[in-house]
SEDRENVO-389161 format. One line per field, with one value per residue (C-alpha): x, y, z; residue number from 0; residue in three letters. Coordinates in steps of 0.02 Angstrom, whole numbers. Example, Ala and Ser with C-alpha at 12.3 -4.5 7.8 and 13.67 -1.06 7.14 Angstrom:
// SEDRENVO-389161
X = [615, 684];
Y = [-225, -53];
Z = [390, 357];
resi = [0, 1];
resn = [Ala, Ser];
// end
This chain:
// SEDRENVO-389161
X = [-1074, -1152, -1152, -1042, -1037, -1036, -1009, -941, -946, -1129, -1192, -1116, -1259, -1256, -1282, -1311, -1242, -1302, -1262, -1435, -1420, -1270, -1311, -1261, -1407, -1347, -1447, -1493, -1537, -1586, -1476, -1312, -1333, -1205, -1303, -1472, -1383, -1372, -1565, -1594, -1489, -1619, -1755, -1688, -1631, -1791, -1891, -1758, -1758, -1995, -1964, -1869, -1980, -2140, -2037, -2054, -1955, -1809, -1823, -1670, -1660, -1691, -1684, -1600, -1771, -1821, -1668, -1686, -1878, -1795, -1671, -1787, -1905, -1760, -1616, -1669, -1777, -1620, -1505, -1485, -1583, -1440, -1380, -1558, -1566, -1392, -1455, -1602, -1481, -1373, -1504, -1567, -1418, -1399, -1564, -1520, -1364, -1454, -1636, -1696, -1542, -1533, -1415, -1317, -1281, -1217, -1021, -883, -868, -1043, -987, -832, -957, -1065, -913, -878, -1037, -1018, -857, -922, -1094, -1000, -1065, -1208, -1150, -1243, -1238, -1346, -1268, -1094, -1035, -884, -785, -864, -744, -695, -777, -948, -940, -865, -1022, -1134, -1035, -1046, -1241, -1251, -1142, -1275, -1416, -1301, -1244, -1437, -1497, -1362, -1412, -1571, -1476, -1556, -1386, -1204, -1084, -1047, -976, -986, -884, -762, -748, -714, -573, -501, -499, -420, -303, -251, -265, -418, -549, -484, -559, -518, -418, -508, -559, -444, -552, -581, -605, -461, -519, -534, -636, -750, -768, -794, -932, -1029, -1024, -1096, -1220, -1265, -1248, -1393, -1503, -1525, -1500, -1638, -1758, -1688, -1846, -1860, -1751, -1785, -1736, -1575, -1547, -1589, -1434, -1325, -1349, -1337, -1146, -1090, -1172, -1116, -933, -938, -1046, -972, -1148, -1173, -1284, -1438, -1408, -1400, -1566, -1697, -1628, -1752, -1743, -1747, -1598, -1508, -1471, -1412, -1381, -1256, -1184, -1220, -1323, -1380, -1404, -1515, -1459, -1591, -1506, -1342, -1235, -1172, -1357, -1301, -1317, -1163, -1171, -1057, -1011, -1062, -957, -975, -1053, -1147, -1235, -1290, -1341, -1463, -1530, -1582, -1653, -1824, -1942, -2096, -2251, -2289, -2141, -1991, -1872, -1705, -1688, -1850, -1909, -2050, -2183, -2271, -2106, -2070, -1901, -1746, -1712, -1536, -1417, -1261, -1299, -1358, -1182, -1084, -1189, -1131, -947, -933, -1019, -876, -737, -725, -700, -759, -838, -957, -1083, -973, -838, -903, -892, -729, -674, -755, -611, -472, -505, -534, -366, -265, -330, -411, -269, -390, -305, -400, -474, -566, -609, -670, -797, -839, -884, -960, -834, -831, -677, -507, -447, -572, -538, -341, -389, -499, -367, -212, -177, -143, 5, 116, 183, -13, -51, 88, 42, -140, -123, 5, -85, -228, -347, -274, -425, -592, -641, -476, -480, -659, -752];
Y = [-2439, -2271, -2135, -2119, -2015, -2068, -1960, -1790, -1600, -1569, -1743, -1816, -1880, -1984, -2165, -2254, -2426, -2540, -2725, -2799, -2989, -3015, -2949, -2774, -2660, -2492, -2375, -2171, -2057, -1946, -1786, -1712, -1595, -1642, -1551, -1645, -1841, -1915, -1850, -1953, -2085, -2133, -2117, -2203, -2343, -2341, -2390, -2524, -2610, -2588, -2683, -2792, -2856, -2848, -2919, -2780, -2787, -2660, -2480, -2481, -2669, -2730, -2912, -2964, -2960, -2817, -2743, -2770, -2729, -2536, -2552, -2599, -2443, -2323, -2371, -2494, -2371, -2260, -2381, -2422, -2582, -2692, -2636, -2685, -2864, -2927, -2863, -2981, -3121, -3079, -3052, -3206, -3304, -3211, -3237, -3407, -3356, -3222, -3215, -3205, -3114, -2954, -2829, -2810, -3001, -3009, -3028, -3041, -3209, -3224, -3144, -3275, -3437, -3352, -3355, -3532, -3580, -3511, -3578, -3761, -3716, -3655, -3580, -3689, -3762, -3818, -3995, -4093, -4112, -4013, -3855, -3743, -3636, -3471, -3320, -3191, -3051, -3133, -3168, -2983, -2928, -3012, -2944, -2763, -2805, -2841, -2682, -2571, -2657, -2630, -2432, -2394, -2448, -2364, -2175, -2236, -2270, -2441, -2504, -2464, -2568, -2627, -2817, -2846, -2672, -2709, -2913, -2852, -2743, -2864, -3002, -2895, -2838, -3024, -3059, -3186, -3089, -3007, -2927, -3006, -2908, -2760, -2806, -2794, -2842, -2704, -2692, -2665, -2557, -2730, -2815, -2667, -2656, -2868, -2852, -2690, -2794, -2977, -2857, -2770, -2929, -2989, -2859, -2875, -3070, -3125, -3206, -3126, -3130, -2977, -2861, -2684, -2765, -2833, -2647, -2567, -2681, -2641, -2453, -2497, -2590, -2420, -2312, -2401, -2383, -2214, -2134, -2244, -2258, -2406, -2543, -2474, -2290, -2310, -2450, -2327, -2147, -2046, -1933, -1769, -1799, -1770, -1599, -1586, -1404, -1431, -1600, -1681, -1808, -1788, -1920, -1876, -1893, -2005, -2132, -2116, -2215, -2067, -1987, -1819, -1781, -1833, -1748, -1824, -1752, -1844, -1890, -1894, -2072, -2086, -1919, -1983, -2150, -2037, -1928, -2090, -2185, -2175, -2093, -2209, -2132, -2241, -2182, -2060, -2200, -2182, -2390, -2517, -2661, -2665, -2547, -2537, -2444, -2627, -2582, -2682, -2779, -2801, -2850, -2957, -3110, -3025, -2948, -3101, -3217, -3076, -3087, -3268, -3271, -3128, -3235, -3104, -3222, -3177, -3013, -2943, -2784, -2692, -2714, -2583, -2448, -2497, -2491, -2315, -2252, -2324, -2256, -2088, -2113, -2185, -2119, -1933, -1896, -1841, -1816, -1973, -1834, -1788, -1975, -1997, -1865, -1927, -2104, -2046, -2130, -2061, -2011, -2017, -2138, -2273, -2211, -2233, -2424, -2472, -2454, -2454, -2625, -2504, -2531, -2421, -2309, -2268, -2239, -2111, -2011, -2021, -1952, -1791, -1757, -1665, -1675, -1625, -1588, -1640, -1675, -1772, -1966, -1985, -2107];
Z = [-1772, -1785, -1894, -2061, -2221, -2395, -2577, -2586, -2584, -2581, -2607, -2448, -2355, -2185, -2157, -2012, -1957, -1823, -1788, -1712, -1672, -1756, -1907, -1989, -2049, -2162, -2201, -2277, -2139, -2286, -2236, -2271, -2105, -1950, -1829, -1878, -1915, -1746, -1712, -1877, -1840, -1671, -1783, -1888, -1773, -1687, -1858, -1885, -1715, -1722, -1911, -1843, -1694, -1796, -1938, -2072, -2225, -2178, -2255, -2378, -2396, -2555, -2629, -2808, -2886, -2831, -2885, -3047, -3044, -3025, -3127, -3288, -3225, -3212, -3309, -3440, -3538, -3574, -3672, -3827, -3886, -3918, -3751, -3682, -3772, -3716, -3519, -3551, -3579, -3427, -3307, -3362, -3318, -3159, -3084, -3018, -2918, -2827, -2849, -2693, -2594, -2517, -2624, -2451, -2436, -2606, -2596, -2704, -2660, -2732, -2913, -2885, -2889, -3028, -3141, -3114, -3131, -3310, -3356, -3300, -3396, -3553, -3715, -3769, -3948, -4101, -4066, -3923, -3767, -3808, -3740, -3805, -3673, -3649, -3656, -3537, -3641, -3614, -3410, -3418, -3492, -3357, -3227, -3296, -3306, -3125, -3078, -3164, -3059, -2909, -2959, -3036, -2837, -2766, -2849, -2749, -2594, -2604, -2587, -2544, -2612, -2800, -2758, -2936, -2995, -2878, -2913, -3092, -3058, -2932, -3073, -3228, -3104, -3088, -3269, -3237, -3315, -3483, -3653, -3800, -3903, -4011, -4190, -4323, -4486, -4600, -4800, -4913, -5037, -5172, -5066, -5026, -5245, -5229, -5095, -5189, -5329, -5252, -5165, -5333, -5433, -5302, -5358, -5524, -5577, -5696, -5597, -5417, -5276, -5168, -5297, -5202, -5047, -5112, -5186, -5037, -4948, -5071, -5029, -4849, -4867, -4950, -4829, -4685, -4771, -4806, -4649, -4502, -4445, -4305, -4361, -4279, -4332, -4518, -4507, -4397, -4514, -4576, -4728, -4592, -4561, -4707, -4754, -4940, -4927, -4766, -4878, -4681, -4576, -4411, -4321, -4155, -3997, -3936, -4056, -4027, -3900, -3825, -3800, -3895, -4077, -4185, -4370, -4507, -4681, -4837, -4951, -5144, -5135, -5004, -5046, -5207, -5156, -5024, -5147, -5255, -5120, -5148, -5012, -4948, -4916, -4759, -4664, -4678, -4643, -4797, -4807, -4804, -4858, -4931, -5014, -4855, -4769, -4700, -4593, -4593, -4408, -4433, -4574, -4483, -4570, -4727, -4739, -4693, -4818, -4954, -4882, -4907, -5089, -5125, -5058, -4917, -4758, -4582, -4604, -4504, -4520, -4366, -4501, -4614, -4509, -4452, -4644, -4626, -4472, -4559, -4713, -4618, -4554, -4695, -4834, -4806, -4642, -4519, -4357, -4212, -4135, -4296, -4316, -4140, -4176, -4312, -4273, -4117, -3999, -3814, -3798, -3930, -3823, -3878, -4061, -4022, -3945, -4088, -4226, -4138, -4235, -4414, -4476, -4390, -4535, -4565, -4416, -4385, -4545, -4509, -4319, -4378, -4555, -4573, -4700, -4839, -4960, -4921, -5118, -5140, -5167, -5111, -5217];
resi = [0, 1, 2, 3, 4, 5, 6, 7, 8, 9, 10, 11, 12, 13, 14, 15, 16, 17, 18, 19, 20, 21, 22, 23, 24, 25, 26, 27, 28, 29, 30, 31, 32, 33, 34, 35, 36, 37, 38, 39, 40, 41, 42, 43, 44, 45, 46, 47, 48, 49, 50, 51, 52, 53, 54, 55, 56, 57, 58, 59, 60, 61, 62, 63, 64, 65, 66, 67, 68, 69, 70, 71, 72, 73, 74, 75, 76, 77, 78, 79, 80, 81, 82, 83, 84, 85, 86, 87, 88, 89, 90, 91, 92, 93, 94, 95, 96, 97, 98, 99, 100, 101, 102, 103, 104, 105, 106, 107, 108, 109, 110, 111, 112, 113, 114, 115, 116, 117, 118, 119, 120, 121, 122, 123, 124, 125, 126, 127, 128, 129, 130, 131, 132, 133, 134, 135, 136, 137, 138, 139, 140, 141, 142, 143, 144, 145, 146, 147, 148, 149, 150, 151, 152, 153, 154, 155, 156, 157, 158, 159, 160, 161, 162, 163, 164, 165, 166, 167, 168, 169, 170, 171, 172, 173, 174, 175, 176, 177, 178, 179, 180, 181, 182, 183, 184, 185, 186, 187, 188, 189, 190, 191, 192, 193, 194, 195, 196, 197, 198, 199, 200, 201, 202, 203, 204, 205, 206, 207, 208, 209, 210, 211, 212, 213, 214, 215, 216, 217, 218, 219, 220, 221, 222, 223, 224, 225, 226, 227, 228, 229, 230, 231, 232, 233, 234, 235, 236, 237, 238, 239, 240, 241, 242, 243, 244, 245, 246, 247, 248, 249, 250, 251, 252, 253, 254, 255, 256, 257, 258, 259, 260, 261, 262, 263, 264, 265, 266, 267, 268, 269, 270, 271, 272, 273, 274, 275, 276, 277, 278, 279, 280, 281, 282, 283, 284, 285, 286, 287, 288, 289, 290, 291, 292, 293, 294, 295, 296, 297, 298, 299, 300, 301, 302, 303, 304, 305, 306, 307, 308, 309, 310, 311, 312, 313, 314, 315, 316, 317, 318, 319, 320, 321, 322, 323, 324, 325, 326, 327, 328, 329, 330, 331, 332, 333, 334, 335, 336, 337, 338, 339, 340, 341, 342, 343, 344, 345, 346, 347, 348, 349, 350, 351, 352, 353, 354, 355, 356, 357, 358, 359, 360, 361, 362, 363, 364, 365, 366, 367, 368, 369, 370, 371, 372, 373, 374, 375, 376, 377, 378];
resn = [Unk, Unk, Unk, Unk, Unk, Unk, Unk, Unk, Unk, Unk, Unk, Unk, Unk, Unk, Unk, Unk, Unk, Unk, Unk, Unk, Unk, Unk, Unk, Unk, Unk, Unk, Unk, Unk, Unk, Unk, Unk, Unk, Unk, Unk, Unk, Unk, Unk, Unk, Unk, Unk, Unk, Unk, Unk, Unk, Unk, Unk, Unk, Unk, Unk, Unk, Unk, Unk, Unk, Unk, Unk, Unk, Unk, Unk, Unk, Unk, Unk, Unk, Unk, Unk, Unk, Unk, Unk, Unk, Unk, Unk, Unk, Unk, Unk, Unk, Unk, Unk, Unk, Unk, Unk, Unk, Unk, Unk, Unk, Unk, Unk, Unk, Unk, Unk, Unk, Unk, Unk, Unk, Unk, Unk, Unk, Unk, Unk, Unk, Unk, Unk, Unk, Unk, Unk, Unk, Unk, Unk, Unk, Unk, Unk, Unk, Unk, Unk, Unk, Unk, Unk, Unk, Unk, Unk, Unk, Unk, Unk, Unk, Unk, Unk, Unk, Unk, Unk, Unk, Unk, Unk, Unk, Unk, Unk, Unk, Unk, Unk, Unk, Unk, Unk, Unk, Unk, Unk, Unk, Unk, Unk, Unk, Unk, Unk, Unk, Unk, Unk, Unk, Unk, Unk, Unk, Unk, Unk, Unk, Unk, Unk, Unk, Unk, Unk, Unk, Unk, Unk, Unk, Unk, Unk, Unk, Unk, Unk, Unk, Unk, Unk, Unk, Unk, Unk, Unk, Unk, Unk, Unk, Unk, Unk, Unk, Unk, Unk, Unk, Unk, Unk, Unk, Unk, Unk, Unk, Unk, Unk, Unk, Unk, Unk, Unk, Unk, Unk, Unk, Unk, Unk, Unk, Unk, Unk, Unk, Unk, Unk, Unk, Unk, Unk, Unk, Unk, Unk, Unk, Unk, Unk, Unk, Unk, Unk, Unk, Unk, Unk, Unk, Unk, Unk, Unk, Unk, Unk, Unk, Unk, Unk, Unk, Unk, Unk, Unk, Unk, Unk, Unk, Unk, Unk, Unk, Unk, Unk, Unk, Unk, Unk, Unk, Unk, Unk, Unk, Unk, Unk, Unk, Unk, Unk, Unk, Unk, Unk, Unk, Unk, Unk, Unk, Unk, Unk, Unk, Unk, Unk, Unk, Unk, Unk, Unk, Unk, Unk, Unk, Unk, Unk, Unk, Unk, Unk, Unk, Unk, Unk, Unk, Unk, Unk, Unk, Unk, Unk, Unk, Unk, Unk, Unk, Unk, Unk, Unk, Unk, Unk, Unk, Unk, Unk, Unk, Unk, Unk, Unk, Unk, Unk, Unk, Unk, Unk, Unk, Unk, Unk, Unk, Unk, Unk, Unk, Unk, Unk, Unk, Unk, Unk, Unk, Unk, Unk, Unk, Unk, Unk, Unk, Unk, Unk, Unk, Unk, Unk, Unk, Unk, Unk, Unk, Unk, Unk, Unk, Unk, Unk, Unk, Unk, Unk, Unk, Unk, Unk, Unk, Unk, Unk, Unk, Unk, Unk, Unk, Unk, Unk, Unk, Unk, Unk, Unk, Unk, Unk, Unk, Unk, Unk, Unk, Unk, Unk, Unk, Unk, Unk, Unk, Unk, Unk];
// end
């Protein structure tokens, strides 16, 4: 009990800790001065012990709900919106297990009886009354939703501990709690020419409803191949950011993943698809809908239902701009680096991960080659 220090260099601050009743109480004394912490730590004993008799809420205590009350004001607004939307879900499903707990009497233990709870539960199927066996991947990505609350609170030294970073750790170290492997799927340069063509085909039957539409997919499947654009990127561009005289695209960083600006070259294709597309007088968005500037929402099951009329099984709209990296890799030789910047990827480790599965004579070319000629085999 007493005084202690937490962080480092210049953001080591001092915390006190007293045990009052039984019970522990931590807390900020809000300085990183030795000389002036134990002055703070009587103050700030004092206030704890004058809370505690008048039955205060404790300065620096904070319950579940509350925690995440901060963490949508302070955190939430700064990810991506897929990011945001699978949050919702998790904090959903959290909510119940610790609701109405203080951050500090959350345990590991606690984490441990919120994952059972969702293997028992299981993924909700189809059909009334049966569940299917939810994967690792998905409790993973609860638990990494609840560390967030937990780190967001503790930049706010509303907290100190991260039970649910540390229950994570402790459970991939045993091999409990594990990733599925990375995808593999990616076009083969047929079935990218079979799925143009369904997607074209689409667009100009005799009869076909909603014909721009369809045409305005079509242009999104090649520009999702040829740009590595993520799903969202490639659906909220606007015609600023092309620059035809730079042959690039800029896409800003306040869409990007990474929250910095990531500029790709155009190829051959994809530039002239860009300088057909149309421009809409209601908004400077390169792909929509309808005459009104109508955006798209997403295209996953637009893609797959193409796919499947194609005879192209189990593709998905992430697949595209997988097909993008290896054809960066196997066909034009960039070196990973080259491809990591490229896509956008944190680091060329993640690039290196994500298509480690390449057969391993590609692979070795693509990572010692560079790129050879930029205006050679592009379509």
């Amino acid at each position: 009990m007493g005084i202690y220090w937490r962080g480092k260099g210049k953001e080591k601050t001092a915390w006190g800790r007293l045990r009052i009743r039984g019970e522990e109480y931590r807390g900020s004394l809000g300085t990183n001065s030795k000389r002036d912490a134990p002055a703070a730590f009587q103050e700030w004993a004092a206030k704890l012990r004058a809370d505690l008799k008048a039955q205060r809420p404790v300065a620096g205590e904070i319950t579940w709900r509350g925690a995440v009350e901060h963490f949508m004001e302070h955190h939430f607004p700064t990810i991506e919106q897929s990011t945001q939307d699978r949050y919702m879900i998790s904090m959903e499903l959290l909510a119940p297990h610790f609701e109405d707990k203080l951050l500090s009497e959350i345990r590991k233990s606690d984490m441990a009886k919120f994952v059972s709870a969702r293997r028992k539960a299981g993924k909700q199927s189809k059909y009334v009354g049966t569940n299917k066996a939810i994967s690792d991947s998905t409790i993973i990505r609860d638990l990494q939703c609840a560390s967030a609350i937990f780190t967001c609170c503790s930049d706010f030294d509303l907290c100190e501990a991260n039970p649910a970073n540390a229950f994570i750790k402790a459970m991939k170290n045993r091999g409990q709690l594990v990733n599925g492997p990375a995808g593999k799927r990616y076009l083969r340069h047929h079935e990218e020419e079979k799925l143009l063509r369904r997607a074209l085909e689409r667009a100009t039957e005799p009869g076909s409803i909603r014909r721009f539409e369809k045409f305005m997919i079509a242009c999104a499947i090649a520009l999702y191949i040829d740009t590595g654009m993520r799903a969202h990127e490639l659906l909220q561009a606007r015609r600023s950011w092309v620059d035809f005289g730079q042959n690039q695209i800029t896409v800003p960083a306040e869409v990007t993943k990474a929250k910095k600006d990531r500029t790709i070259p155009l190829f051959p294709r994809a530039r002239r698809i860009l300088e057909m597309l149309p421009a809409n007088k209601h908004n400077d968005l390169l792909l929509w809908r309808t005459g009104a500037g109508k955006p798209f929402a997403d295209l996953n099951k637009t893609v797959q239902a193409i796919a499947r009329e194609a005879g192209i099984a189990k593709l998905k709209v992430h697949d595209l701009r997988r097909t993008c990296g290896c054809r960066l890799l196997q066909d034009h030789r960039l070196e990973m680096a080259e491809v990591s910047r490229w896509l956008g990827h944190a680091t060329t480790d993640i690039t290196e991960a994500a298509y480690a599965f390449l057969e391993a004579e590609n692979l070795h070319d693509a990572i010692g080659g560079r790129v050879i000629d930029n205006a050679a085999r592009l379509r």
